[in-house]
KEVO-172274 format. One line per 10 residues: their letters; for each residue x, y, z of C-alpha. Coordinates in steps of 0.001 Angstrom, whole numbers. Last residue first. Layout:
BEGIN
A> X Y Z  ...
END
This chain:
BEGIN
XXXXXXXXXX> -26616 8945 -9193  -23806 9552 -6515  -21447 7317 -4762  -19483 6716 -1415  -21790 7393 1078  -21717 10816 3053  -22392 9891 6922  -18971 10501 8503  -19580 14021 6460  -17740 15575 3151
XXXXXXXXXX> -17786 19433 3087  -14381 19758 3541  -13074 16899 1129  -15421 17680 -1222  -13297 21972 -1237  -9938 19900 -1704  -11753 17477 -4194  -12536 20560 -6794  -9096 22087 -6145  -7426 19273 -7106
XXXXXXXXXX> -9567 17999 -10195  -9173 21749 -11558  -5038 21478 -10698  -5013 17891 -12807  -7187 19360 -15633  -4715 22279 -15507  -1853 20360 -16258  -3624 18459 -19463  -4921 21792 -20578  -765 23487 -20765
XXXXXXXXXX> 218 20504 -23078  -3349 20175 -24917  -2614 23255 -26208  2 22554 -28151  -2547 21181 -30565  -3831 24051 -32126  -5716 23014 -34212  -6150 19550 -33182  -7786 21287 -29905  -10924 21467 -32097
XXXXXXXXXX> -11940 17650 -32659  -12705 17367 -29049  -9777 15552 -26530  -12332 13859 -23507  -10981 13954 -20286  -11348 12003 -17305  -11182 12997 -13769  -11086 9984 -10660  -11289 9560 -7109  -12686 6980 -7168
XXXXXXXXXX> -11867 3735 -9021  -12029 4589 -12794  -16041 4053 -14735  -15594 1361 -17555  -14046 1875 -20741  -14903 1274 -24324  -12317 2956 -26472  -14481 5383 -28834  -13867 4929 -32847  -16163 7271 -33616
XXXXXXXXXX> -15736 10396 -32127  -17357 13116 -30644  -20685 12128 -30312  -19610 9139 -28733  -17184 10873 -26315  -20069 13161 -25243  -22095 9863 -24815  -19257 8806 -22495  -18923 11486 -20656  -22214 11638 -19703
XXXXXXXXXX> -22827 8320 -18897  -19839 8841 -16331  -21447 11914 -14955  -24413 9872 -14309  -22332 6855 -12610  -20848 9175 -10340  -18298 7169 -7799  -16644 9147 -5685  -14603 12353 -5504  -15577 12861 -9482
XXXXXXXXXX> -14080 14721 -12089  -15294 15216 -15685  -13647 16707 -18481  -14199 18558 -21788  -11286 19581 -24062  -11686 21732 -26890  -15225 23419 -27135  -15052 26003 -30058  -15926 29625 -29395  -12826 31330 -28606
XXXXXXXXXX> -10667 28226 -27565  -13078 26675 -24890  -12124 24292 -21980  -15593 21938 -20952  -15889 21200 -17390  -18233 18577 -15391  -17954 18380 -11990  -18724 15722 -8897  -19625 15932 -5008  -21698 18530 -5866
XXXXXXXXXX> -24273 16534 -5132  -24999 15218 -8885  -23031 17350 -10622  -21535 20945 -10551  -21171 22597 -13892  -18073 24234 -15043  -16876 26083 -18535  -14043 27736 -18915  -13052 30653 -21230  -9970 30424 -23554
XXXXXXXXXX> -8974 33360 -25646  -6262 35279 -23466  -4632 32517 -21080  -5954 32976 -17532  -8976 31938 -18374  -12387 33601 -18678  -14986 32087 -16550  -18336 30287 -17246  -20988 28323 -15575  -23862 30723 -14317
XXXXXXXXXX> -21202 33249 -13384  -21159 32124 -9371  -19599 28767 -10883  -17227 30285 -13179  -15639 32577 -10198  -15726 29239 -7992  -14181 27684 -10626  -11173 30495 -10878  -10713 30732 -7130  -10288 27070 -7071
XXXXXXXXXX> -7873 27256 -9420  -6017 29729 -7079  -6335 27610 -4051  -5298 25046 -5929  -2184 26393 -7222  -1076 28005 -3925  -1550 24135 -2554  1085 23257 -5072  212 20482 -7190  2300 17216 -7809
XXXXXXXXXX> 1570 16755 -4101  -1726 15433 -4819  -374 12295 -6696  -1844 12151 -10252  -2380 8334 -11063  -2099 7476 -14375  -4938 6533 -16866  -4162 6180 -21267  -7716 5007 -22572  -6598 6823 -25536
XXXXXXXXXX> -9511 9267 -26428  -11114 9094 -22851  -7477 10503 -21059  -8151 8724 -17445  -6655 10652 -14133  -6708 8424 -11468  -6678 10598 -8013  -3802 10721 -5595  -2985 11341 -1515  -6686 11770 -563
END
């Protein structure tokens, strides 16, 4: 995979993040950090001192869903799929309901894809969103790195 398209939910913006816009010492050590959240039932402090992550394999593992937390407060959730995921799209797109309610209506990216839904609570700190936006793109990296290994000649290209 040479780029994935990388969809913000809240402004329908999408741009394609090219895979060597991340070092490889940057994935391996995000990768380290969701494997860490994954082997905790789900979560993982960050890096930066009051955020904890969130992760939850999906479908065949083939896709993620992530939610960023300041303290206690959910601030960014994302989803990234290697191919298409249909369920994980419905699911980002009744969190985006719930969260707001003026929602773009969009349909499911071309493969690979993340997209990330802005919650009320990152407006509080809103800086944030700077440092969040880069890791989505290392998370999404990392998680298709390890697909990309486990992927067969067999593996079709979608999940429920």
């Amino acid at each position: 995979m040479t780029y994935l398209n990388h969809l913000t939910l809240n402004t329908a913006h999408i741009r394609r993040s090219m895979r060597d816009e991340v070092a490889d010492e940057v994935v391996t050590h995000t990768r380290d950090l969701l494997d860490r959240a994954l082997a905790a039932v789900g979560d993982a402090d960050m890096p930066i001192p009051g955020y904890r992550l969130h992760v939850e394999s999906f479908g065949k593992r083939r896709a993620m869903l992530c939610t960023i937390f300041e303290d206690t407060d959910p601030v960014v959730t994302f989803g990234v799929a290697s191919r298409q995921s249909p369920a994980l799209w419905r699911a980002l797109r009744s969190l985006q309901a719930e969260a707001w309610d003026a929602a773009p209506m969009l349909a499911e990216p071309d493969s690979p894809w993340i997209a990330a839904l802005m919650l009320p609570a990152l407006m509080r700190n809103p800086a944030s969103g700077l440092w969040i936006g880069d890791f989505e793109r290392c998370a999404a990296w990392a998680w298709l790195a390890a697909d990309d290994k486990k992927a067969t000649p067999n593996d079709n290209n979608t999940d429920a």
